[in-house]
C-alpha positions in Angstrom: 57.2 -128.9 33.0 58.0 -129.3 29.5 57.5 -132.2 27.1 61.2 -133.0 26.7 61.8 -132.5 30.4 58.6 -135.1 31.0 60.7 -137.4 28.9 63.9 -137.0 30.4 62.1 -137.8 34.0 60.5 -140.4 33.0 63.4 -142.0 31.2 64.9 -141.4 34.5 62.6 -143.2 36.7 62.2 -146.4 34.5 65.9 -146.8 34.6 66.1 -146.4 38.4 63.3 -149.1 39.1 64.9 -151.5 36.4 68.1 -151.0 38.2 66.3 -151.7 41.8 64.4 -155.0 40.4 67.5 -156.3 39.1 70.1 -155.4 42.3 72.2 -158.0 43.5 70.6 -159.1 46.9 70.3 -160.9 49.8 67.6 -162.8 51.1 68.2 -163.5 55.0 66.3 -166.5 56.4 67.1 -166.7 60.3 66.7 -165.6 63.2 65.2 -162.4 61.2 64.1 -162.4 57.4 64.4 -159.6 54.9 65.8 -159.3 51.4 68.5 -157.1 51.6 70.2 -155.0 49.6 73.8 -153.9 50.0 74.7 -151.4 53.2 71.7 -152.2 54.4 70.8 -153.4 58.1 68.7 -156.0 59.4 67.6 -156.3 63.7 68.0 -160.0 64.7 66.8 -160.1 67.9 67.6 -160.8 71.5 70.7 -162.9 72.9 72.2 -163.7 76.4 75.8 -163.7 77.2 77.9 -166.5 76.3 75.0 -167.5 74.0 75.6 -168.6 70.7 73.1 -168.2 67.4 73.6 -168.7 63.9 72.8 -166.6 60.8 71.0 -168.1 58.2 70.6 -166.7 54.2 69.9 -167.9 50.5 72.9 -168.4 48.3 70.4 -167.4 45.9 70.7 -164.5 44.0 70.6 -162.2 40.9 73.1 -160.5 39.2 73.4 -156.7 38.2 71.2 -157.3 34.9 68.7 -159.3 36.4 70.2 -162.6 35.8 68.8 -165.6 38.4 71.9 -167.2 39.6 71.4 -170.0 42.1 74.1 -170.7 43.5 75.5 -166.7 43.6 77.0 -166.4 47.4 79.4 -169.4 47.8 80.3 -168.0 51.8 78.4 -166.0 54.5 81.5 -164.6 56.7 81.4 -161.5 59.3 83.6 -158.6 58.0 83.6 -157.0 61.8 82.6 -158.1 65.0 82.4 -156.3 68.4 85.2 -156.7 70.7 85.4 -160.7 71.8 83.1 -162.0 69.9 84.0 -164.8 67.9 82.4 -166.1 64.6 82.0 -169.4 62.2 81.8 -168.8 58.5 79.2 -171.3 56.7 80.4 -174.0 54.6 81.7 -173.3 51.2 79.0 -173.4 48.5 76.2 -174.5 50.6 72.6 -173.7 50.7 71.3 -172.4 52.4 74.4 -170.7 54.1 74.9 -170.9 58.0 77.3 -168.7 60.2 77.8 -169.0 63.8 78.6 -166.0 65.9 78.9 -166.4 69.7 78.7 -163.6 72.3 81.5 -163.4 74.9 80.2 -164.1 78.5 81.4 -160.5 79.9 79.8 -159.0 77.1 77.3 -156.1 78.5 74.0 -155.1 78.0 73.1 -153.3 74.8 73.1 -153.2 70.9 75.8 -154.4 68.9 76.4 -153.7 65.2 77.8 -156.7 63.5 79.0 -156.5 59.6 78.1 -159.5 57.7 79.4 -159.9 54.3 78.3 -162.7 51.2 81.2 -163.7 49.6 81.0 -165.0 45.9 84.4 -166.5 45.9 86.9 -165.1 43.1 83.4 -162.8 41.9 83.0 -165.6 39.7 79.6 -164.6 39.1 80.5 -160.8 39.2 78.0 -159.7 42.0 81.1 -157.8 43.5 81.1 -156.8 47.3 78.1 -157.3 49.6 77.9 -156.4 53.3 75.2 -155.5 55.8 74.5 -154.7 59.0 73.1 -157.0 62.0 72.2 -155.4 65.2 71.7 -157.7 68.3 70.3 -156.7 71.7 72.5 -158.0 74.7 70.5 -158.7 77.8 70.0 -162.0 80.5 66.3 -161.5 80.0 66.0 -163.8 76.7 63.2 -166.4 78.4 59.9 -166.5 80.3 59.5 -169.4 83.0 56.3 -170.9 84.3 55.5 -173.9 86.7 52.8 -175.6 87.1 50.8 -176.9 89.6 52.4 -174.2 91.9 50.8 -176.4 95.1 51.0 -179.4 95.3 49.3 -182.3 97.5 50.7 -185.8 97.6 51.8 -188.9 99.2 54.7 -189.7 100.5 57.2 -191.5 98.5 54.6 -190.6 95.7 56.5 -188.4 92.8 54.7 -186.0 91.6 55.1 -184.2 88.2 55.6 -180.4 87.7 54.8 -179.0 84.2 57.8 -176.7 83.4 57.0 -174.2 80.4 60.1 -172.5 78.9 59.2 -169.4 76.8 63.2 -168.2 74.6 62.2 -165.4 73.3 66.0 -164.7 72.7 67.9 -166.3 69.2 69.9 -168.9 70.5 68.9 -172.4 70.8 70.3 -172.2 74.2 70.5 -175.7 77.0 69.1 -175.2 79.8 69.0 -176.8 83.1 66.5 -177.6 85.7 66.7 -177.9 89.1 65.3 -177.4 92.4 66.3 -176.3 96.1 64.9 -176.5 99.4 63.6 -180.0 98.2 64.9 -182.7 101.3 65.8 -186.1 99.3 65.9 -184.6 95.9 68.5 -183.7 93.8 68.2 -184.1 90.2 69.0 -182.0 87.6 67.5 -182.2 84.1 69.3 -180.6 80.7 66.8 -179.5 77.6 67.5 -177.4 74.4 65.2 -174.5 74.5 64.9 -173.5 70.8 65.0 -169.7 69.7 61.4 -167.8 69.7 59.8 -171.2 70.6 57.7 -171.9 74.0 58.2 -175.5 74.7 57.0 -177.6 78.1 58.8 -180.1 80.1 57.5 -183.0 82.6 60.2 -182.6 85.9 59.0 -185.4 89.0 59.8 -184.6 92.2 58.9 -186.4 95.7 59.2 -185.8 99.3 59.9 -189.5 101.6 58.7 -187.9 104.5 55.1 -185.9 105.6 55.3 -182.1 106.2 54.9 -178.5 104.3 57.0 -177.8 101.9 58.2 -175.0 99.5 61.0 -174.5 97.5 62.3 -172.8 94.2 62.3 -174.7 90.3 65.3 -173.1 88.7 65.7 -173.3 85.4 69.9 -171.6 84.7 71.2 -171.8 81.0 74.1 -173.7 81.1 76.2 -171.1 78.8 75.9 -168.4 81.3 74.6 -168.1 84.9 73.2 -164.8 84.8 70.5 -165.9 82.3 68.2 -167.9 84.9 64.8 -167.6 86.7 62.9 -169.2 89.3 59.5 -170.1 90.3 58.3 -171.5 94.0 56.3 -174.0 94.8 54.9 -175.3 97.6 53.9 -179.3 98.6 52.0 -180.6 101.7 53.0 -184.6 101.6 50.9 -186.9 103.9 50.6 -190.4 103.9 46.9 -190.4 103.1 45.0 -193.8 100.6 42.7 -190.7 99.1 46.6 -189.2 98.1 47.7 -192.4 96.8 44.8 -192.8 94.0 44.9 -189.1 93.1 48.9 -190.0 92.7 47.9 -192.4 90.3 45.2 -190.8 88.6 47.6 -188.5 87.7 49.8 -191.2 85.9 52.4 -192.1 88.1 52.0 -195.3 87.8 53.8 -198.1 90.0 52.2 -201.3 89.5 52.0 -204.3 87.1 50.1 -202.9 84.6 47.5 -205.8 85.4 46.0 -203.4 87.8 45.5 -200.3 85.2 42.0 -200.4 84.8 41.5 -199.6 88.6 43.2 -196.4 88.3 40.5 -194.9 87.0 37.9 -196.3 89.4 40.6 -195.1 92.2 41.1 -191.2 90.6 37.3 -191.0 90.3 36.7 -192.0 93.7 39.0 -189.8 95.5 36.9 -186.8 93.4 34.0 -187.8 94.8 35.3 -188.3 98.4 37.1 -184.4 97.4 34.0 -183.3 96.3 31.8 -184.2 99.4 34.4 -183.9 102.4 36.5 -181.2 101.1 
């Protein structure tokens, strides 16, 4: 290569990298993060149907010579959504900017492509047109469920608690329910806020009023969709038993004035050592 052709390449490659640093951009904050540039695409993640998540970027910017301008995208607004869905633009001028998009409930499983676009309103700032790409996995399966103790010995009359673990792997901050069948005498249904790609545990009591063998389902259903549910049995062997009633309380369900507190302890450790030597 010659001299004047090294020149002309280098020339060349300086002026493509000074044009790349100082690209109008987009820095995308939730569910996913990535600075993009415009046409390109980003993967968000997993949502249910009927679920709803929101879209979160930086009105931050820069401008085509590399100027830092704060307050650059005034709106964050889809351009084109999949048949049914349904969208919320963020606020005008905030930051950082917040959409909503919610997913029909007879949407199907699979990808969808979603066109986002940052809106600087009248191109005040001249950063001109910017869209991308958002891709979105439909599919039920969006959390794990585990319960725990999954047998159970008690009392009768004597709730008991159940540790109820809630893995959303999906984007939405979804409510869920919780409830159990196959329970006699127990009907209660709790409501929580499971929040996207956060594992979060929940205390659920439940009680028998008379002796026996029992098992039955905890099912935790979001309450935006039925499909998106799972279950997890349980079994209980109630009895009225005194060596029952202090492990009840040992486990802190506790009844009483609390005058009587201190003998909890003395009552939990007890019916160890009666455990421990009698089976």
């Amino acid at each position: 290569m010659s001299t004047n052709a090294m020149r002309l390449y280098a020339a060349v490659t300086i002026l493509f990298l000074a044009a790349v640093s100082n690209a109008t951009y987009l820095n995308v904050l939730g569910p996913s993060s990535a600075v993009l540039q415009n046409g390109q695409s980003i993967y968000l993640g997993k949502v249910g149907p009927g679920e709803s998540f929101y879209l979160e970027a930086s009105a931050s910017t820069t401008n085509a010579t590399g100027f830092a301008i704060n307050i650059g995208w005034d709106r964050l607004e889809a351009a084109s959504l999949p048949t049914g869905w349904y969208s919320q633009p963020s606020l005008l001028y905030e930051n950082p900017m917040k959409m909503k998009v919610t997913v029909p409930s007879t949407a199907q499983n699979g990808t969808y492509n979603l066109t986002i676009a940052a809106i600087n309103v009248g191109n005040y700032s001249k950063l001109g047109n910017f869209t991308f790409s958002a891709y979105v996995n439909v599919t039920p399966n969006v959390f794990n469920l585990s319960v725990t103790p999954s047998s159970i010995q008690s009392g009768v009359d004597e709730p008991t608690n159940l540790y109820i673990s809630i893995n959303n792997t999906g984007i939405s901050d979804d409510p869920f329910s919780i409830s159990i069948s196959g329970l006699p005498a127990w009907d209660v249904k709790e409501q929580v806020v499971a929040l996207h790609e956060t594992q979060s545990t929940y205390v659920y009591p439940v009680y028998v009023n008379e002796s026996g063998s029992y098992r039955f389902n905890v099912t935790v259903v979001s309450t935006t969709s039925p499909v998106i549910a799972r279950n997890a049995p349980v079994s209980l062997v109630a009895q009225p038993s005194l060596l029952n009633d202090y492990s009840a309380v040992g486990q802190g369900i506790i009844l009483s004035p609390v005058i009587f507190y201190p003998s909890y302890d003395i009552m939990l450790f007890l019916s160890h050592v009666y455990s421990a030597l009698f089976g």
